[in-house]
Structures are given as C-alpha cells and as structure tokens.
C-alpha positions as CSV (number, residue, x, y, z in Angstrom):
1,X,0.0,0.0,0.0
2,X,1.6,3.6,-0.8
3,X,1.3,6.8,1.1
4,X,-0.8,8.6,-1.3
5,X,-3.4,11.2,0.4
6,X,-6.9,10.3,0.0
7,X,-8.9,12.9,-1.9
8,X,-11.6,13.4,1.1
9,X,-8.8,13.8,3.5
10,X,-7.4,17.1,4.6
11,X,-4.6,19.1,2.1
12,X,-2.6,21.9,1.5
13,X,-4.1,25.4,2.1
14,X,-4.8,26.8,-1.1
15,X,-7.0,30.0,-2.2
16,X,-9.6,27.7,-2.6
17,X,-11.8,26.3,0.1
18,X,-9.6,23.7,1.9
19,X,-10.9,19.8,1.3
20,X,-11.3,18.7,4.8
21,X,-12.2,15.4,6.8
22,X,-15.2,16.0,8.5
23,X,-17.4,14.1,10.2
24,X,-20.6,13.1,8.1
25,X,-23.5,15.7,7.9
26,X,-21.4,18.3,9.2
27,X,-23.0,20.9,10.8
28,X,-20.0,23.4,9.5
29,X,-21.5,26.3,7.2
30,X,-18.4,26.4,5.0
31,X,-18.2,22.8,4.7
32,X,-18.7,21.1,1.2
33,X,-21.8,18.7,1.2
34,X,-20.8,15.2,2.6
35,X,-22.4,12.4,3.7
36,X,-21.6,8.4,4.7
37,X,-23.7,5.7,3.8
38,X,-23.2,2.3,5.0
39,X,-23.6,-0.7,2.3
40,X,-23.2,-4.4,3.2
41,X,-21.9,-6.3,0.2
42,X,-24.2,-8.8,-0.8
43,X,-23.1,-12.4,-2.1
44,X,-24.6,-11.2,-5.3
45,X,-21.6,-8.6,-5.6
46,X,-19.0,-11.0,-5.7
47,X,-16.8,-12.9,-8.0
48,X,-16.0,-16.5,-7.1
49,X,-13.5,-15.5,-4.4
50,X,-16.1,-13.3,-2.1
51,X,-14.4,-10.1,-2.8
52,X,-16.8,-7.4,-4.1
53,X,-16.5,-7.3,-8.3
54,X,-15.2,-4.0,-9.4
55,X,-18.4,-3.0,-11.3
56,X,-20.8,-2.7,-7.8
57,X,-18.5,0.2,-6.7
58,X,-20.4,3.1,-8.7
59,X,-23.9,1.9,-7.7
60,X,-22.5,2.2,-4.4
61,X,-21.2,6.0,-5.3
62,X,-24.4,6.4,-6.9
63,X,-26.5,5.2,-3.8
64,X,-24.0,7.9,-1.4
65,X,-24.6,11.0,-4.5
66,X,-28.7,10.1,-3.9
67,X,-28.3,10.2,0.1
68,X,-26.1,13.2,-0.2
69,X,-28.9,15.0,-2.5
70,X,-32.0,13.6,0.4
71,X,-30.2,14.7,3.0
72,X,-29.9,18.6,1.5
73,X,-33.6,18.6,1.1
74,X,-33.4,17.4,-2.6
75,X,-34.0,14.1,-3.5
76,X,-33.5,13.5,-7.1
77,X,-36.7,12.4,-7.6
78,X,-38.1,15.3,-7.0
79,X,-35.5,16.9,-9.4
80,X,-36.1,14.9,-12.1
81,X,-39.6,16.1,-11.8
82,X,-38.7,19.6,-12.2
83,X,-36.5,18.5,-15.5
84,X,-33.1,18.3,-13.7
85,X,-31.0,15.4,-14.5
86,X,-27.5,14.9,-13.7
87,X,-25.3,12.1,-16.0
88,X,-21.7,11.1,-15.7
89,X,-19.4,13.0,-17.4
90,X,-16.5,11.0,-15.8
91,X,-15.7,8.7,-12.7
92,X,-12.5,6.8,-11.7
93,X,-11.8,4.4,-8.6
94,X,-8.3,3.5,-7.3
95,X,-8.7,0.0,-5.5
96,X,-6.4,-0.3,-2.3
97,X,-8.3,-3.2,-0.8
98,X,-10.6,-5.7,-1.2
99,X,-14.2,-5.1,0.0
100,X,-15.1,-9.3,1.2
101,X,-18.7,-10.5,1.4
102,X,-21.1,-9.5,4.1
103,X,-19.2,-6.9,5.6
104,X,-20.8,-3.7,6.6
105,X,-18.7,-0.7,4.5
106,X,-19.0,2.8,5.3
107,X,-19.2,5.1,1.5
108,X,-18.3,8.5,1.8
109,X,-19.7,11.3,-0.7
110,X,-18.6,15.1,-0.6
111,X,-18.7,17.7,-3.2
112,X,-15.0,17.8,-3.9
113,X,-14.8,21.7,-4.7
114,X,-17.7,24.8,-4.4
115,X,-19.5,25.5,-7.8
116,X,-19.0,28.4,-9.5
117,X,-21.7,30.7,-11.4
118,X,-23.7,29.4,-13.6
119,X,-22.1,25.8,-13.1
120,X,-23.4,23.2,-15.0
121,X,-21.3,20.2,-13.7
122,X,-20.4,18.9,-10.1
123,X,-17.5,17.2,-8.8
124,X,-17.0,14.8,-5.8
125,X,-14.5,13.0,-4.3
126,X,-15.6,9.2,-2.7
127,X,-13.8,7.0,0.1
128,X,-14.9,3.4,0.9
129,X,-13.7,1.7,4.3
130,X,-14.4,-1.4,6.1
131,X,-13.5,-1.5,9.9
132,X,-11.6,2.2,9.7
133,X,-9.6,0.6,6.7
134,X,-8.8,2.9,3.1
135,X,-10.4,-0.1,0.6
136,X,-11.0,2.4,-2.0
137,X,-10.8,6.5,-3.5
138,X,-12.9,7.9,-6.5
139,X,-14.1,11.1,-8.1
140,X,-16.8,11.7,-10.8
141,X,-17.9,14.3,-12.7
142,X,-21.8,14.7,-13.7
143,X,-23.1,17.6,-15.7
144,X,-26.4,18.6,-15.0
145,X,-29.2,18.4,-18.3
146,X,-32.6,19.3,-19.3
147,X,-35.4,16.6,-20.4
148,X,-33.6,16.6,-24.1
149,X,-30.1,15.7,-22.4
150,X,-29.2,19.2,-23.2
151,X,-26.5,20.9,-20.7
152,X,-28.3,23.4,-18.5
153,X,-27.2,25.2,-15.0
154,X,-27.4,23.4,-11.6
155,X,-30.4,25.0,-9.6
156,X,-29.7,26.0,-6.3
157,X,-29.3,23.3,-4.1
158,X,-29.4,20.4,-6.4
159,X,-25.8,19.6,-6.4
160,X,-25.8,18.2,-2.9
C-alpha cells in the first residue's frame, strides 16, 4: 500500500476552500456537502473469491450522491420532476483493498470543490472503508441536463 493522500482527506491550504475530513452531515457552514452511507456487500456482488466485483462500486457511489442529495432537502426524484437530471461525465476508482462479502462498508460522498456561477457540472470526491480501513478513492464528474439531455445550469441546491 503507498502513502498517497486520499482525496476526502485534509490538504494543502490553497486560495480555494480547503478539502477537509469532517465528520458526516457536518453541521459546519463552510463545509462542502458530505455524507456516509453504509452498504453491506451482498453475495450477489462478488466474484468467485467473495471479494466485491469492481463493477458494484459506482452503484454504491451512486446510492452515497442520492443520500447526499435527500439529505440537503433534494431528493433526485423530485428533481427529475422539475427537468433536472445529472449524467456522468467521468468517474474513476483507485482499488487499495478488497471489500469481502457481508461486511458492513461505510461510502463516503462530498462535493469535492464549491460550484462556481452558472455551473453546470459537479465534482466529488468518494472514500470506501471497512472497519476504519482505506479499501477504496474515486471522483466523478456529472453535468447537470434538461429533459432533451441538453447541458443546462445546476439549480440551487441540487448539487448536494
């Protein structure tokens, strides 16, 4: 295993907001949106060896991004109602561990930077852990459309 910071973790002061561990549902105004969600992999989402398969890791990013949204007062269902729809743009995963069958795994979510004027995409930054244990890191990108797929701007508080 290498030494290399996880995204969600604290780093360098910048000019930008500082990415900072806090605790889930943080109660801190000038915190990014961020949220945990606990998953228990299922036999279902494992390979022969009981390790989960690599493709169940964005439905479980996916499942964190709804929670993060419900918890903010804006559950995407209530978005897409209103013509807001949010597709991925881009996502990647860095694997450190395995995540083994019928463990309970905590799934971090938090808006990995604040959106600018008029933004019509949001980033965030993911962290998976079993027991207190790194297993994985991600990041995505989803740009927010209209009903025809057509890019459009992120209402207010529909990027989490």
């Amino acid at each position: 295993m290498d030494p290399m910071p996880s995204p969600i973790q604290s780093q360098p002061e910048t000019t930008e907001q500082p990415h900072r561990r806090l605790p889930a549902d943080s109660p801190d105004q000038n915190a990014l949106p961020q949220t945990t969600i606990q998953v228990r992999v299922r036999y279902a989402d494992c390979d022969p060896l009981r390790m989960a398969h690599h493709s169940v890791y964005p439905v479980w990013m996916e499942e964190a991004r709804g929670e993060l949204l419900r918890r903010a007062g804006r559950p995407y269902s209530e978005l897409e109602g209103t013509g807001v729809y949010f597709v991925v743009a881009r996502m990647s995963m860095r694997w450190r561990q395995p995540a083994r069958y019928d463990r309970v795994l905590d799934v971090t979510v938090r808006q990995a930077k604040p959106l600018a004027n008029a933004a019509i995409k949001v980033d965030h930054d993911y962290e998976i852990r079993c027991d207190g244990n790194l297993l994985m890191t991600g990041s995505s990108t989803l740009v927010c459309v209209d009903r025809e797929g057509k890019p459009r701007t992120i209402p207010a508080g529909a990027a989490g």
